[in-house]
C-alpha positions, -999 to 999 in steps of 0.1 A, spaced: 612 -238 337 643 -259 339 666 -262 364 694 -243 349 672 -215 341 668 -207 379 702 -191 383 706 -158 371 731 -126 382 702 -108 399 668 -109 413 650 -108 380 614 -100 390 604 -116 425 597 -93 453 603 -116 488 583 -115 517 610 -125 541 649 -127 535 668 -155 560 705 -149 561 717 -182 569 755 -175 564 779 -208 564 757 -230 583 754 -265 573 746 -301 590 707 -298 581 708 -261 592 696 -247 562 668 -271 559 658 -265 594 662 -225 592 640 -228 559 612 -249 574 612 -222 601 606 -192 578 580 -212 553 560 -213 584 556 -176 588 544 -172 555 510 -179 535 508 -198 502 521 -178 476 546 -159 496 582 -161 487 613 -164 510 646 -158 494 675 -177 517 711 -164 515 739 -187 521 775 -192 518 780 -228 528 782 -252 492 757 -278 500 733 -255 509 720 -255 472 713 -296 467 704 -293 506 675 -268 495 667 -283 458 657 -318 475 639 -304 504 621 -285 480 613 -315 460 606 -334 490 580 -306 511 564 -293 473 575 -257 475 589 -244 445 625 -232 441 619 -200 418 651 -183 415 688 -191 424 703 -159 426 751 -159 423 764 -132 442 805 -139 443 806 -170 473 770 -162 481 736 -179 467 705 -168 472 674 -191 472 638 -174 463 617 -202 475 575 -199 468 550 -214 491 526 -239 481 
């Protein structure tokens, strides 16, 4: 799937385990708050991460690429993103 095909105008499909609200925190925080939650859940169990703050999306997309969980669905909602990440 490419990139761009990851943001749609609804949850299309993915039924998250957990949901993390992490509002407009930045400085690392959504990394931090994501690492947190991956840890609760078993491989193949999805988190979706809500956030307001703008760098939380290349924030998420490199920690992603950087831990090898998979970013599955980027979800607009107005100011709001949501993040569906999968666990490896």
């Amino acid at each position: 799937m490419k990139e761009n095909e990851l943001t749609v105008k609804k949850l299309e499909g993915i039924h998250p385990t957990l949901h993390v609200q992490l509002g407009d925190c930045g400085m690392g925080m959504p990394v931090m708050r994501t690492w947190q939650a991956m840890g609760k859940l078993k491989p193949g169990e999805i988190v979706q991460l809500s956030s307001s703050h703008p760098l939380a999306e290349p924030d998420l997309k490199a920690w992603c690429r950087s831990s090898g969980n998979k970013l599955v669905q980027i979800v607009i909602e107005g100011d709001e993103k949501h993040f569906c990440v999968k666990k490896t």
